[in-house]
VEXDREN-2710 file (C-alpha; in Angstrom, 1 decimal):
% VEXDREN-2710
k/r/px/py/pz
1/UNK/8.2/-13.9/-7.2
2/UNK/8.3/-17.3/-6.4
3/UNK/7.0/-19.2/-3.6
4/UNK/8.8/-18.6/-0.7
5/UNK/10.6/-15.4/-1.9
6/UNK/11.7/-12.6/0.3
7/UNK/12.0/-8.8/0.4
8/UNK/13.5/-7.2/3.8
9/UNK/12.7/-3.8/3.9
10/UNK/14.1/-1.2/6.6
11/UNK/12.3/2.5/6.9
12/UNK/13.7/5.5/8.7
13/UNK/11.4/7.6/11.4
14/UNK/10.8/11.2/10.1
15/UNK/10.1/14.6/11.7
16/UNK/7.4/16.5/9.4
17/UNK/7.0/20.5/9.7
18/UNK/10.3/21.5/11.5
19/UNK/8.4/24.1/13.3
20/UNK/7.8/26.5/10.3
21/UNK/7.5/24.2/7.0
22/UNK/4.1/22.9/7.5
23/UNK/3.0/20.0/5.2
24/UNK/6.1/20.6/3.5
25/UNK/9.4/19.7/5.1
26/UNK/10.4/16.7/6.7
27/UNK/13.7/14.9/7.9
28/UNK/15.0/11.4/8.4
29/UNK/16.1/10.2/11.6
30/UNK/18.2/7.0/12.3
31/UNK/15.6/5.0/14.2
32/UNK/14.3/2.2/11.5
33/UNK/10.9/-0.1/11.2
34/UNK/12.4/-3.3/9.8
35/UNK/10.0/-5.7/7.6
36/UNK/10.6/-9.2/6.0
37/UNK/7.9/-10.5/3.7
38/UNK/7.6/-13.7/2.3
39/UNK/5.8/-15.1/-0.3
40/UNK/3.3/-18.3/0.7
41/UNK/2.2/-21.3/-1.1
42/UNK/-1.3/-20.1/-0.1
43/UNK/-3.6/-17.3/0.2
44/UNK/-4.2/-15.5/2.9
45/UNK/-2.2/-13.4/5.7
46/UNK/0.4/-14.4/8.3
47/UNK/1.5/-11.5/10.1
48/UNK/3.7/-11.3/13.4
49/UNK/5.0/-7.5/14.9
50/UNK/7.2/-6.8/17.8
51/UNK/8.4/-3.4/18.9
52/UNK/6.2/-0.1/19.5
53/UNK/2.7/-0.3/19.5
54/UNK/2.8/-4.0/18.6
55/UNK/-0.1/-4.5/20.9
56/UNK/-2.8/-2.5/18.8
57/UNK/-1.7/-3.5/14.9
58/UNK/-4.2/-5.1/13.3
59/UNK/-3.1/-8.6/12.0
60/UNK/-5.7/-8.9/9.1
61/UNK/-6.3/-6.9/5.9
62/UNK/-7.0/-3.7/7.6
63/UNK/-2.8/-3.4/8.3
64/UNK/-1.6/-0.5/7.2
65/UNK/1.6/-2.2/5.5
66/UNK/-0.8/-4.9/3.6
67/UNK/-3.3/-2.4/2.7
68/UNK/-0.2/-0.4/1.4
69/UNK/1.5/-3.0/-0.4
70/UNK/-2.2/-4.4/-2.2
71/UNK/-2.8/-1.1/-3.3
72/UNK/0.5/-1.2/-5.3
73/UNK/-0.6/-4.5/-6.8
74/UNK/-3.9/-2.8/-7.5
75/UNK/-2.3/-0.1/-9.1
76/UNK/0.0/-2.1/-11.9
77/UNK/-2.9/-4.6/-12.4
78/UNK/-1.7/-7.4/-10.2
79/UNK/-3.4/-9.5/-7.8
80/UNK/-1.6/-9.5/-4.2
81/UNK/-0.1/-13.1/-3.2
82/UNK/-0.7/-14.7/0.0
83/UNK/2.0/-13.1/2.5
84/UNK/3.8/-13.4/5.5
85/UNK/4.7/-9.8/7.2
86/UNK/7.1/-9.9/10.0
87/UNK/7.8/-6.3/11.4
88/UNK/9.8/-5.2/13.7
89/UNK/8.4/-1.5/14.7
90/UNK/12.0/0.9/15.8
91/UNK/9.4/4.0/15.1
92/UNK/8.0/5.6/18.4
93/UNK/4.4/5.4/17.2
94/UNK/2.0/7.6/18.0
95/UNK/4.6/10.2/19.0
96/UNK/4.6/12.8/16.2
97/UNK/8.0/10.6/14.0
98/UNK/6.2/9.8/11.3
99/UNK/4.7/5.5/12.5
100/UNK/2.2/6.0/10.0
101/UNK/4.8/7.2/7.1
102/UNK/6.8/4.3/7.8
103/UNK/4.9/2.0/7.7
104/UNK/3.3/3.2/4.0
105/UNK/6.2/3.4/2.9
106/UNK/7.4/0.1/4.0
107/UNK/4.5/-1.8/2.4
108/UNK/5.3/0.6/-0.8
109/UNK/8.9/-0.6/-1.0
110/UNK/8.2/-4.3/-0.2
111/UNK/5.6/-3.7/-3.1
112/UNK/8.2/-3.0/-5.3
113/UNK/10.8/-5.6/-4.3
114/UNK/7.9/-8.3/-4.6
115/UNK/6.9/-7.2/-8.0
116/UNK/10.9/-6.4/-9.1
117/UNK/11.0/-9.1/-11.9
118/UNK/7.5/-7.8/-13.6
119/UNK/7.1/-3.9/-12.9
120/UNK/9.6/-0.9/-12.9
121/UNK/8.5/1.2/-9.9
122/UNK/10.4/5.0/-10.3
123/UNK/11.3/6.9/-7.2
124/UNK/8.2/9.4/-8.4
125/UNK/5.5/6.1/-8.6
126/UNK/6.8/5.2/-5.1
127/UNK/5.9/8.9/-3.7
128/UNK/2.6/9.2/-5.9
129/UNK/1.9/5.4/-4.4
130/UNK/3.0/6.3/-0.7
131/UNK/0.8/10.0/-1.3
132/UNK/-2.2/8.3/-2.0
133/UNK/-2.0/6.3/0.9
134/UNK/-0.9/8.9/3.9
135/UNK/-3.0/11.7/2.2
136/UNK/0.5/14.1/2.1
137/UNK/4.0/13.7/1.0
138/UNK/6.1/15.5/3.7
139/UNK/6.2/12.5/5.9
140/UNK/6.8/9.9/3.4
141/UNK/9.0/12.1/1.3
142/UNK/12.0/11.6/3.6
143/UNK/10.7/8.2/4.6
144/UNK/11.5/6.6/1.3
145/UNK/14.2/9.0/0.2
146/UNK/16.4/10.1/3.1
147/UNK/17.8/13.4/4.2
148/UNK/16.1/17.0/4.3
149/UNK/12.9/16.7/2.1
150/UNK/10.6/20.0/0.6
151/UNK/7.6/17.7/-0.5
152/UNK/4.8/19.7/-2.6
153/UNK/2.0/18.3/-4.8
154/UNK/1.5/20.2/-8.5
155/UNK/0.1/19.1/-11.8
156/UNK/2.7/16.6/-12.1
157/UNK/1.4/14.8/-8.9
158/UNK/3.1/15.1/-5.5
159/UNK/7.1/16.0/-5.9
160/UNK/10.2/16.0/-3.6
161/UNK/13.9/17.3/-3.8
162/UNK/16.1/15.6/-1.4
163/UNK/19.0/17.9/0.3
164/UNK/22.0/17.0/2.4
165/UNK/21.9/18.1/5.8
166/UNK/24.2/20.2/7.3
167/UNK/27.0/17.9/9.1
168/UNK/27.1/20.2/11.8
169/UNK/23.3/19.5/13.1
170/UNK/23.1/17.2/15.7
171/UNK/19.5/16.0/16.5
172/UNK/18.1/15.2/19.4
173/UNK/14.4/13.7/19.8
174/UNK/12.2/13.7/23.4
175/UNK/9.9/11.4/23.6
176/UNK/6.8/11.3/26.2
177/UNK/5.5/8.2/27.3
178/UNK/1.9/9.9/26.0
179/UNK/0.6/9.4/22.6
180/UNK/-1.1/12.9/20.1
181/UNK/-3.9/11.8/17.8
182/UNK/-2.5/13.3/14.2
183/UNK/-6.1/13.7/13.3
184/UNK/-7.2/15.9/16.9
185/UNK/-3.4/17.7/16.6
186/UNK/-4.9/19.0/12.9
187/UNK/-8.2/19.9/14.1
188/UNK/-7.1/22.6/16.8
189/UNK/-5.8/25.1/13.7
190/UNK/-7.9/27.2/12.4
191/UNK/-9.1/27.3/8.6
192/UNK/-7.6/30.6/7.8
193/UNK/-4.3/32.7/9.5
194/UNK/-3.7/36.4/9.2
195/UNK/-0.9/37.5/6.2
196/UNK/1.4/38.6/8.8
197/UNK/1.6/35.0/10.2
198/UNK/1.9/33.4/6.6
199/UNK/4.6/36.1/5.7
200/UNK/6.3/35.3/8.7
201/UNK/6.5/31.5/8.4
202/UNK/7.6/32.1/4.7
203/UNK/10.6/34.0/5.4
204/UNK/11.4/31.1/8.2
205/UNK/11.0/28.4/6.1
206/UNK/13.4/30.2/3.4
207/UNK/15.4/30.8/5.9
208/UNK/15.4/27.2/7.8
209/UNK/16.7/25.3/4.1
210/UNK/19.7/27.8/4.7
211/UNK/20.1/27.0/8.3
212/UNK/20.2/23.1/7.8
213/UNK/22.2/23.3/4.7
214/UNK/24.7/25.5/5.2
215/UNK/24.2/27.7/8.4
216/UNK/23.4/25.8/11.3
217/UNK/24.2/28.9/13.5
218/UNK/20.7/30.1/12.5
219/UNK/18.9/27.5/13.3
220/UNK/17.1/29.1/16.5
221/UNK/15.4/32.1/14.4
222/UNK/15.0/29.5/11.6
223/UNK/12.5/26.9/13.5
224/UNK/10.4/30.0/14.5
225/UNK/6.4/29.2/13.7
226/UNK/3.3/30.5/13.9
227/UNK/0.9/28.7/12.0
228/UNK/0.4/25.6/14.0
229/UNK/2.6/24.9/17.1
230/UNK/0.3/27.1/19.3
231/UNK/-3.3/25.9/18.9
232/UNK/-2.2/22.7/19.2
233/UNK/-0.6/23.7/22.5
234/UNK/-3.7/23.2/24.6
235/UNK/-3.9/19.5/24.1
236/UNK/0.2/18.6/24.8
237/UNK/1.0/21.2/28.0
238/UNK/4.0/19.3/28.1
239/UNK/5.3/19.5/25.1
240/UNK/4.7/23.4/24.6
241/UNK/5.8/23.9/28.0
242/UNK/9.2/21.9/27.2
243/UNK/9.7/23.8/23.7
244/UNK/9.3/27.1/25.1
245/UNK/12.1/26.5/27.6
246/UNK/14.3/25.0/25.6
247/UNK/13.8/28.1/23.2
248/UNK/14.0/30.5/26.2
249/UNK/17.4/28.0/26.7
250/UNK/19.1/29.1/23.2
251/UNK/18.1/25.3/21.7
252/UNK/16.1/25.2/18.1
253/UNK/13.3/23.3/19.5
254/UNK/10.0/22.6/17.9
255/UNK/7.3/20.5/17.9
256/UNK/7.9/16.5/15.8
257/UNK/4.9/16.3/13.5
258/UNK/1.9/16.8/15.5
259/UNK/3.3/15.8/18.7
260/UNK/4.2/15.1/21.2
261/UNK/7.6/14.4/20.8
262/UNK/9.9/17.7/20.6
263/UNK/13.1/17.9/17.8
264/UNK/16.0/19.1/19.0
265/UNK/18.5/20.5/16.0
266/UNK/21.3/21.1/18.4
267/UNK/24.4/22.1/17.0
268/UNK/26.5/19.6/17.9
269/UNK/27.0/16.5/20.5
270/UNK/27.8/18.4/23.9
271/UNK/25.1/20.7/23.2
272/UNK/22.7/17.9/22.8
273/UNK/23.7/16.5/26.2
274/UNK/22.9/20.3/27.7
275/UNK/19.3/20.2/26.0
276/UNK/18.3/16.6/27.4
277/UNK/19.3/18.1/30.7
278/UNK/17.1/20.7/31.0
279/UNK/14.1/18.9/29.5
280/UNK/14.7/16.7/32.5
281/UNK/14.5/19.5/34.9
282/UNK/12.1/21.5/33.8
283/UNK/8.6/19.8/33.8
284/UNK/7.1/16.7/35.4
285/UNK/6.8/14.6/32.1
286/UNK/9.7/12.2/31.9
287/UNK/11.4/12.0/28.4
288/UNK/13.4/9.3/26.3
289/UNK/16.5/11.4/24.8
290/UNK/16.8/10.0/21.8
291/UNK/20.3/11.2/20.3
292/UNK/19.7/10.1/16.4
293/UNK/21.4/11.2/13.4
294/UNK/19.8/12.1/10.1
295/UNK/19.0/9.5/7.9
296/UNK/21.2/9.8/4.0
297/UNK/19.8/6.7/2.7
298/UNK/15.7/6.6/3.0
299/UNK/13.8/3.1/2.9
300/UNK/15.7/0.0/1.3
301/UNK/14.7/-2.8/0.3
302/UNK/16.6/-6.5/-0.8
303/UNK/15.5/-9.2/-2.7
304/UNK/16.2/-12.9/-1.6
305/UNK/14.9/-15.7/-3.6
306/UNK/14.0/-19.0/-2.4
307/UNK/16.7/-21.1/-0.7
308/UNK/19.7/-18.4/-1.0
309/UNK/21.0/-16.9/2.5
END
């Protein structure tokens, strides 16, 4: 690209695990990270971020989005330009919607858009690029893609199939004012579980594709977990305090990612409104009802060369 050259980029929050599909399932929820990059006449880094956790970003070459966007160059054999970054963070981060994701995937997809006219990126080198990066696919998966993801990593490199949701389900997302550690979250499980626990979050994973695909009514049994929700219990009382009513309640609760925010798949709009009202009155933690819908599209990204509008 030339100097001066622009690539907008917009990147939907996800919710990994969906209480039973650990590492493996995640879904894309309307609530967006929005990135302009710019080429400059010069090297060097001129970054600028508003929104969540603007604060704490770094603004040098330890930024997630830069790192992720030179590693793409590194990748095809380029040498990364000097850059302007303006982000605009929508993503709760810290809060178990996938901050980190999004932002991988953003620098991924302004990677491409920068490098449009020289290298052919394919949806698979995006995910493989974005993999490296975030260690696992099932965040990133619906991050660039969109919709219901199954993300799994096989000789072929990490793989995805995107499914439509069903249009029945109706999510809803609590958010604490608290942050979770992803790192600490992962640490509380234990290295091995018993067969009866892996047997049981198999048939609830099978079961949960059915559930948000064509069943919603099933959608209670179908979040059912047991292989991570409750060790990680001890450090968000909150949160498990507020799942286990709202599953006591007849809502498909579970834990976003590794917390603290809770996913609601409610079954439609009045029911969402029930569930935000009893999260209010049921413990002392306030939380931000966030009534999303589920993301088709996955990251974008545009092209604007120098001068047009």
């Amino acid at each position: 690209m030339a100097v001066g050259d622009t690539v907008q980029v917009q990147v939907p929050a996800t919710s990994a695990n969906l209480g039973p599909g650990f590492d493996t399932l995640g879904l894309a929820l309307s609530v967006y990270d929005e990135l302009t990059v710019t080429v400059l006449p010069h090297d060097g880094l001129e970054i600028e971020v508003t929104g969540s956790g603007a604060a704490d970003i770094p603004r040098d070459e330890s930024n997630l989005i830069v790192r992720s966007i030179d590693h793409v160059y590194q990748d095809v054999g380029r040498e990364m330009p000097g850059l302007r970054l303006i982000a605009d963070n929508g993503v709760p981060h810290g809060r178990g919607l996938g901050s980190s994701g999004a932002a991988v995937a953003a620098g991924v997809l302004a990677a491409k858009g920068l490098l449009a006219d020289e290298v052919d990126l394919s949806d698979t080198d995006l995910l493989r690029l974005a993999t490296e990066l975030e260690g696992h696919p099932d965040n990133v998966a619906p991050a660039l893609f969109g919709g219901l993801t199954i993300a799994w990593t096989g000789e072929r490199g990490p793989q995805h199939k995107k499914l439509i949701v069903h249009r029945g389900v109706a999510p809803l997302v609590l958010v604490p004012e608290r942050t979770m550690s992803t790192t600490l979250a992962r640490s509380l499980q234990p290295p091995q579980v018993s067969r009866e626990d892996a047997v049981f979050n198999v048939s609830r994973s099978a079961l949960l594709i059915a559930a948000l695909t064509q069943s919603p009514e099933l959608l209670l049994d179908a979040t059912a977990d047991r292989l991570h929700q409750d060790y990680r219990a001890e450090a968000m009382p909150e949160t498990h305090a507020l799942v286990q009513a709202l599953r006591r309640a007849g809502f498909a609760a579970v834990v976003s990612g590794a917390g603290p925010s809770v996913l609601v798949l409610a079954d439609g709009p009045g029911s969402r409104l029930e569930a935000l009202a009893l999260a209010e009155s049921v413990t002392d933690t306030p939380w931000e009802g966030l009534m999303l819908a589920v993301d088709v599209r996955g990251g974008t990204v545009k092209n604007r060369a120098e001068g047009s509008t």
